[in-house]
C-alpha positions, 0 to 999 in steps of 0.5 A: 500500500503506497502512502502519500504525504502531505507534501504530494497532496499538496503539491497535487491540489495545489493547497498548502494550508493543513486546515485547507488540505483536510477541509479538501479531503473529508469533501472529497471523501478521503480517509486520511490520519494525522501523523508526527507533528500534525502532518497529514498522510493517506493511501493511494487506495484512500484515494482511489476509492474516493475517485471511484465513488465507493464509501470506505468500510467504517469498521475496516482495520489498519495494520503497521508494519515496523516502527 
């Protein structure tokens, strides 16, 4: 599972403010978490799935992997 960066999102809806950012994203229906410092990240599948107009799992698990 690919993870993008706040920076990559940023850069790809050219909005650069966090609040902004995350106002863009529940709109548009992308999953995404708040990691160190506050930086925003999600997944290429988040993403996907919001294109694709399916509604993410509400109960779906997310495993890490390492530290």
């Amino acid at each position: 599972m690919a993870l993008v960066t706040q920076e990559e999102l940023a850069k790809a809806t050219g909005i650069k403010r966090t609040d902004a950012l995350t106002a863009i994203l529940v709109k548009q229906g992308i999953s995404f978490f708040y990691g160190k410092g506050g930086r925003i990240w999600t997944t290429e599948h988040a993403i996907n799935t919001a294109l694709a107009g399916i509604k993410p799992e509400t109960n779906a698990k997310i495993e890490f992997i390492g530290d």
